[in-house]
C-alpha positions in Angstrom: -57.7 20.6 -7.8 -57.4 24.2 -9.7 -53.8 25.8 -11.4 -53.9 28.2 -8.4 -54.0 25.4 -5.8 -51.2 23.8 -7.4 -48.7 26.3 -7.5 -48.1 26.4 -3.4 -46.7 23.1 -4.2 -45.1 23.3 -7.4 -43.3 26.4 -5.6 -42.5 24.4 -2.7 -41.0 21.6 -4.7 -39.0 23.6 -6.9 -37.2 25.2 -4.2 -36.5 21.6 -2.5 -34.9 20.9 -6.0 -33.0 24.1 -6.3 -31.6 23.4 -2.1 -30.9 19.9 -3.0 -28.9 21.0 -6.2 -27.2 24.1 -4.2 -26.6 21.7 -1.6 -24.9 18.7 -4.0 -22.7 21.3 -5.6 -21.3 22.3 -2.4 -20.1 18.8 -1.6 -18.9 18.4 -4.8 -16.8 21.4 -4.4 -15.4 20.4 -1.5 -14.8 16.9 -2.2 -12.6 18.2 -5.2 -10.8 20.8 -3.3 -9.7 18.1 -0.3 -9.1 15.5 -3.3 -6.9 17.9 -4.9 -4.5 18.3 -1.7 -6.3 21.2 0.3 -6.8 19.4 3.5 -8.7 22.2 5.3 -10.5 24.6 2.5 -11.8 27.7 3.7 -15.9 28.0 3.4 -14.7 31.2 0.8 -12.8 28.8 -0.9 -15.6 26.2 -0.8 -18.3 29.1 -2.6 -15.8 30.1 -5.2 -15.5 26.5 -6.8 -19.2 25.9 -6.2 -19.8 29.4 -7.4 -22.2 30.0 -5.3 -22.6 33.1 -2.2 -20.3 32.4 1.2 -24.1 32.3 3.3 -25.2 29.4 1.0 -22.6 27.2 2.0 -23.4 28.2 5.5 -26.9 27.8 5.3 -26.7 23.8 4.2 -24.0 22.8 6.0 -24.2 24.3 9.1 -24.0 21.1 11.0 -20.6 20.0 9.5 -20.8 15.7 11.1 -24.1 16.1 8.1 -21.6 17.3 5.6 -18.7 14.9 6.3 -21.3 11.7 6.2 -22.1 13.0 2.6 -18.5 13.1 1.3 -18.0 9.9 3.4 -20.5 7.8 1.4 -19.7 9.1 -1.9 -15.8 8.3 -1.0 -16.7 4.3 0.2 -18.9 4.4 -3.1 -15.3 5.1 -4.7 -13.5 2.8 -2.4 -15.7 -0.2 -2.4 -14.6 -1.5 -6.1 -11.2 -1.2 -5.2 -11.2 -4.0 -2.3 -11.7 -7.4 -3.7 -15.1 -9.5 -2.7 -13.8 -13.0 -3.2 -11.9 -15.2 -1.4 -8.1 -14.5 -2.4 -6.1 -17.6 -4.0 -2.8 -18.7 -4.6 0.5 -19.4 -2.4 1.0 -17.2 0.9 3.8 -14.7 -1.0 1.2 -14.5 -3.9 -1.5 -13.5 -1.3 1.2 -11.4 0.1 1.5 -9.4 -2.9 -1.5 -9.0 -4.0 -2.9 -7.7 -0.6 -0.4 -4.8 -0.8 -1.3 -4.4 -4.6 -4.7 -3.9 -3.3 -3.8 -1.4 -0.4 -2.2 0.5 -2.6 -4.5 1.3 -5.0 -7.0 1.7 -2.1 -4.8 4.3 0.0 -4.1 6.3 -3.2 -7.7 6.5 -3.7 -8.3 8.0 -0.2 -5.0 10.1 1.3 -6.0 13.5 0.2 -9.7 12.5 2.5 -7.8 10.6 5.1 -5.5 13.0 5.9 -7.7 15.9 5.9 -10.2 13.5 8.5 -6.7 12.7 10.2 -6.8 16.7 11.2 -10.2 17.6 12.3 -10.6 13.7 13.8 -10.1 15.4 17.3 -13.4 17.5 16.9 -15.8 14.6 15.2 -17.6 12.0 16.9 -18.3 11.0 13.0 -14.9 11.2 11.4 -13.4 9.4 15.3 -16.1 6.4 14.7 -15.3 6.8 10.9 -11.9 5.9 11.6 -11.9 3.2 13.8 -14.3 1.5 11.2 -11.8 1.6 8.8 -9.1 0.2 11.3 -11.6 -2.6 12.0 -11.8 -3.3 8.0 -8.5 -3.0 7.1 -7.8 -5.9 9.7 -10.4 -7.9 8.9 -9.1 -7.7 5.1 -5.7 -9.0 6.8 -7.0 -12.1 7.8 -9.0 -12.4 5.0 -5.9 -12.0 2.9 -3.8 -14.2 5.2 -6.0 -16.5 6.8 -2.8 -18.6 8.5 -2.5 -15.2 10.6 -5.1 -16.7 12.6 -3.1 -19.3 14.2 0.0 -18.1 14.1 1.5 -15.8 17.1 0.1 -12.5 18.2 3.3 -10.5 17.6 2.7 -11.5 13.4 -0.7 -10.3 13.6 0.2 -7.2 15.2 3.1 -6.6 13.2 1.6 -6.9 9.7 -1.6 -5.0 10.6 0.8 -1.8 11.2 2.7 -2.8 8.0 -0.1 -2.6 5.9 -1.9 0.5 7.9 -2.8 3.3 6.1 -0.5 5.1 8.8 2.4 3.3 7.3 1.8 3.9 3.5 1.5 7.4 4.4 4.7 7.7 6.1 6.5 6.1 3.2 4.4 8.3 0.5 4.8 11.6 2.7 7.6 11.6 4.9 10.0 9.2 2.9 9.4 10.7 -0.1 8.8 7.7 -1.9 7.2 6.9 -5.6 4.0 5.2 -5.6 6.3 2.5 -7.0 9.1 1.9 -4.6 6.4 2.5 -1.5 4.4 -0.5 -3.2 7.6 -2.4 -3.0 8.8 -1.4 0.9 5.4 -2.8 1.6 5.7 -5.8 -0.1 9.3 -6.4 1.0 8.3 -6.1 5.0 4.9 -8.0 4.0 6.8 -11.1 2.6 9.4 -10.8 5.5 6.8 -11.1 7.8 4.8 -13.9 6.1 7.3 -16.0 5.7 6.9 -17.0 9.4 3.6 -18.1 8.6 5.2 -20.2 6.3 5.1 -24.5 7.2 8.3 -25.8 7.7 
Protein backbone atom coordinates (compact mmCIF):
# COMPACT_ATOMS: atom_id res chain seq x y z
CA UNK A 1 0.00 0.00 0.00
CA UNK A 2 1.51 3.53 -1.22
CA UNK A 3 2.04 7.04 1.37
CA UNK A 4 -0.96 8.44 -0.67
CA UNK A 5 -3.24 5.49 0.12
CA UNK A 6 -2.41 5.79 3.65
CA UNK A 7 -3.15 9.15 4.45
CA UNK A 8 -7.28 8.73 4.04
CA UNK A 9 -6.73 6.72 7.07
CA UNK A 10 -4.15 8.32 8.98
CA UNK A 11 -6.59 11.46 8.38
CA UNK A 12 -9.44 9.56 9.50
CA UNK A 13 -7.79 8.30 12.66
CA UNK A 14 -6.39 11.48 13.73
CA UNK A 15 -9.56 13.11 13.82
CA UNK A 16 -11.18 10.08 15.90
CA UNK A 17 -8.31 10.95 18.30
CA UNK A 18 -8.65 14.65 18.26
CA UNK A 19 -13.11 13.90 18.87
CA UNK A 20 -12.24 11.46 21.54
CA UNK A 21 -9.82 13.97 23.24
CA UNK A 22 -12.35 17.06 22.68
CA UNK A 23 -14.92 14.79 23.84
CA UNK A 24 -12.91 13.52 27.30
CA UNK A 25 -12.13 17.20 28.10
CA UNK A 26 -15.69 18.08 28.03
CA UNK A 27 -16.56 15.49 30.74
CA UNK A 28 -13.87 16.36 32.57
CA UNK A 29 -14.97 19.87 32.66
CA UNK A 30 -18.14 19.11 33.67
CA UNK A 31 -17.41 16.64 36.20
CA UNK A 32 -15.28 19.31 37.96
CA UNK A 33 -17.70 22.06 37.67
CA UNK A 34 -20.76 19.73 39.38
CA UNK A 35 -17.89 18.38 41.89
CA UNK A 36 -17.18 21.77 42.72
CA UNK A 37 -20.96 22.66 43.87
CA UNK A 38 -22.52 23.87 40.36
CA UNK A 39 -25.34 21.46 40.23
CA UNK A 40 -26.60 22.60 36.79
CA UNK A 41 -23.63 24.30 34.68
CA UNK A 42 -24.57 26.10 31.78
CA UNK A 43 -23.09 24.40 28.34
CA UNK A 44 -21.13 28.19 28.17
CA UNK A 45 -19.94 27.46 31.36
CA UNK A 46 -19.05 23.84 30.34
CA UNK A 47 -16.71 25.34 27.05
CA UNK A 48 -15.06 27.97 29.11
CA UNK A 49 -13.39 25.34 31.54
CA UNK A 50 -12.84 22.92 28.71
CA UNK A 51 -11.76 25.82 26.64
CA UNK A 52 -13.10 24.78 23.88
CA UNK A 53 -16.14 26.56 21.31
CA UNK A 54 -19.96 26.43 22.82
CA UNK A 55 -20.94 24.10 19.25
CA UNK A 56 -18.26 21.49 20.40
CA UNK A 57 -19.82 20.70 23.50
CA UNK A 58 -22.98 20.57 21.54
CA UNK A 59 -21.73 18.52 18.85
CA UNK A 60 -20.49 15.40 21.35
CA UNK A 61 -22.96 15.54 23.77
CA UNK A 62 -26.02 16.09 22.13
CA UNK A 63 -27.62 13.11 23.59
CA UNK A 64 -27.16 14.08 27.28
CA UNK A 65 -28.33 10.00 29.00
CA UNK A 66 -24.55 9.41 26.72
CA UNK A 67 -22.98 12.03 28.67
CA UNK A 68 -24.29 11.33 32.14
CA UNK A 69 -23.33 7.36 31.71
CA UNK A 70 -19.69 8.78 31.16
CA UNK A 71 -19.51 10.81 34.34
CA UNK A 72 -21.45 7.96 36.02
CA UNK A 73 -18.74 5.34 35.41
CA UNK A 74 -15.92 7.49 36.17
CA UNK A 75 -17.82 8.57 39.59
CA UNK A 76 -18.41 4.46 40.69
CA UNK A 77 -14.70 4.09 39.55
CA UNK A 78 -14.18 6.75 42.51
CA UNK A 79 -16.83 5.25 44.61
CA UNK A 80 -15.96 1.64 44.42
CA UNK A 81 -12.72 1.73 46.78
CA UNK A 82 -14.52 3.48 49.20
CA UNK A 83 -17.18 0.56 50.03
CA UNK A 84 -15.46 -2.30 51.68
CA UNK A 85 -15.35 -5.93 49.77
CA UNK A 86 -15.07 -8.22 52.79
CA UNK A 87 -17.17 -9.52 55.16
CA UNK A 88 -17.39 -6.84 58.11
CA UNK A 89 -16.23 -8.25 61.73
CA UNK A 90 -16.55 -7.49 65.14
CA UNK A 91 -19.53 -6.83 67.75
CA UNK A 92 -22.96 -5.39 66.32
CA UNK A 93 -22.04 -1.57 67.75
CA UNK A 94 -18.60 -2.08 66.15
CA UNK A 95 -20.35 -2.97 62.85
CA UNK A 96 -22.60 -0.19 63.62
CA UNK A 97 -19.92 2.24 63.54
CA UNK A 98 -18.03 1.31 61.08
CA UNK A 99 -20.92 1.11 58.53
CA UNK A 100 -21.64 4.83 59.03
CA UNK A 101 -17.79 5.46 59.00
CA UNK A 102 -18.05 3.95 55.61
CA UNK A 103 -21.29 5.99 54.43
CA UNK A 104 -19.68 8.83 55.19
CA UNK A 105 -16.80 8.80 53.41
CA UNK A 106 -18.85 7.44 50.50
CA UNK A 107 -21.70 10.26 50.57
CA UNK A 108 -18.94 12.98 50.79
CA UNK A 109 -17.42 11.48 47.75
CA UNK A 110 -20.68 11.72 45.73
CA UNK A 111 -23.17 14.86 47.01
CA UNK A 112 -22.02 17.49 44.66
CA UNK A 113 -23.17 14.40 41.65
CA UNK A 114 -26.06 13.18 43.62
CA UNK A 115 -27.66 16.19 44.15
CA UNK A 116 -27.12 17.56 40.80
CA UNK A 117 -28.78 13.80 39.50
CA UNK A 118 -31.36 14.52 42.38
CA UNK A 119 -32.49 17.63 40.03
CA UNK A 120 -32.66 16.52 36.45
CA UNK A 121 -33.73 12.72 37.88
CA UNK A 122 -37.29 13.74 36.69
CA UNK A 123 -36.15 14.06 32.92
CA UNK A 124 -33.69 10.75 32.81
CA UNK A 125 -34.57 7.33 32.27
CA UNK A 126 -30.59 6.89 33.06
CA UNK A 127 -30.04 9.03 36.10
CA UNK A 128 -34.16 7.40 37.43
CA UNK A 129 -32.63 3.63 36.91
CA UNK A 130 -29.19 5.13 38.24
CA UNK A 131 -30.86 5.91 41.30
CA UNK A 132 -32.74 3.20 42.29
CA UNK A 133 -29.48 1.03 41.73
CA UNK A 134 -27.94 2.87 44.28
CA UNK A 135 -31.00 2.45 46.70
CA UNK A 136 -30.81 -1.28 45.93
CA UNK A 137 -26.86 -1.11 47.01
CA UNK A 138 -26.96 0.92 49.77
CA UNK A 139 -29.53 -1.76 51.30
CA UNK A 140 -27.88 -4.57 50.37
CA UNK A 141 -24.59 -3.06 52.13
CA UNK A 142 -27.16 -2.80 55.21
CA UNK A 143 -27.57 -6.28 55.53
CA UNK A 144 -24.25 -6.97 54.72
CA UNK A 145 -23.22 -4.68 57.51
CA UNK A 146 -25.91 -6.02 59.92
CA UNK A 147 -26.65 -9.39 58.95
CA UNK A 148 -29.10 -9.91 62.23
CA UNK A 149 -31.38 -7.34 60.29
CA UNK A 150 -32.38 -10.25 58.50
CA UNK A 151 -34.40 -11.80 61.17
CA UNK A 152 -35.22 -9.20 63.11
CA UNK A 153 -38.72 -7.17 62.55
CA UNK A 154 -39.49 -5.18 59.44
CA UNK A 155 -40.00 -1.81 61.13
CA UNK A 156 -35.76 -2.18 62.03
CA UNK A 157 -34.95 -2.85 58.57
CA UNK A 158 -36.96 -0.06 57.31
CA UNK A 159 -35.91 2.30 59.89
CA UNK A 160 -32.10 2.01 59.56
CA UNK A 161 -32.19 1.81 55.76
CA UNK A 162 -33.63 5.56 55.90
CA UNK A 163 -31.02 6.28 58.72
CA UNK A 164 -28.26 5.49 56.72
CA UNK A 165 -29.83 6.93 53.19
CA UNK A 166 -28.02 9.21 51.35
CA UNK A 167 -31.37 11.25 51.74
CA UNK A 168 -30.63 11.49 55.47
CA UNK A 169 -26.89 12.51 55.43
CA UNK A 170 -27.89 15.08 53.19
CA UNK A 171 -30.42 16.58 55.24
CA UNK A 172 -28.02 16.67 58.21
CA UNK A 173 -25.00 18.06 55.98
CA UNK A 174 -27.44 20.66 54.05
CA UNK A 175 -30.33 21.57 55.84
CA UNK A 176 -28.97 21.07 59.61
CA UNK A 177 -26.05 22.67 58.92
CA UNK A 178 -23.91 20.15 60.37
CA UNK A 179 -19.87 19.40 60.27
CA UNK A 180 -18.87 16.41 58.49
CA UNK A 181 -18.08 15.54 62.11
CA UNK A 182 -21.13 15.87 64.26
CA UNK A 183 -23.35 14.49 60.99
CA UNK A 184 -21.00 11.30 61.31
CA UNK A 185 -22.00 11.16 64.87
CA UNK A 186 -26.06 11.89 64.56
CA UNK A 187 -25.74 8.86 62.35
CA UNK A 188 -23.99 6.82 64.53
CA UNK A 189 -26.08 7.88 67.53
CA UNK A 190 -29.59 6.80 65.69
CA UNK A 191 -27.61 3.73 64.13
CA UNK A 192 -26.60 2.28 67.61
CA UNK A 193 -30.10 3.22 68.91
CA UNK A 194 -31.60 1.33 66.46
CA UNK A 195 -29.19 -1.73 66.60
CA UNK A 196 -29.46 -2.27 69.92
CA UNK A 197 -32.84 -4.03 69.29
CA UNK A 198 -31.00 -6.41 67.30
CA UNK A 199 -29.18 -7.01 70.20
CA UNK A 200 -29.79 -10.85 72.20
CA UNK A 201 -31.03 -10.52 75.37
Amino acid sequence: MTQAQQSPRATTDGRARRAERSRETIANALYELVGEGNPTPTAQQVAERADVGIRSVFRHFSDMEALYATLDARLLAEMRPLVRPLPPEGGLRERGADLVRERDALFERIAPYKRASNLNRWRSPFLTAQHRKLVAALRTGLLRWLPELASAPPDTLEALDQATSFEAWDRLRSEQRLSRARARAAMECTVLALAASLEAP
